[in-house]
C-alpha positions, 0 to 999 in steps of 0.5 A: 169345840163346840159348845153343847151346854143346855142340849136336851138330848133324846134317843133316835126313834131309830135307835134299837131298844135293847140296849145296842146301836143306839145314837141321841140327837139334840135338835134344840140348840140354835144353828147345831144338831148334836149327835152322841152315842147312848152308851157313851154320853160324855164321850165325843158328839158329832155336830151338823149344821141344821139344813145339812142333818136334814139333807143326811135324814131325808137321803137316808129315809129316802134310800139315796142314802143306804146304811 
């Protein structure tokens, strides 16, 4: 399991604002992207390696990649 202590989680820029489909990301951590559900914060996170979460952001912002 993945140590996320001292993660300074922020809501995706893409999350919606009314309360629905909304993830955060924590980017501060050295080697690790968290990624976590608003509405469940202590629940499970998924966790990516840096340099694979920016191939999964710019295939998705690009289109390659369709949600």
């Amino acid at each position: 399991m993945t140590d996320l202590t001292g993660a300074r989680w922020r809501k995706s820029t893409r999350s919606g604002g009314n309360g629905g489909n909304c993830v955060e990301i924590a980017d501060n951590l050295p080697g690790i992207v968290g990624i976590r559900d608003t509405k469940d914060p202590g629940g499970p996170t998924l966790t990516f390696d840096p340099s694979d979460w920016t191939v999964f952001v710019t295939a998705l912002t690009s289109g390659t990649l369709h949600r």
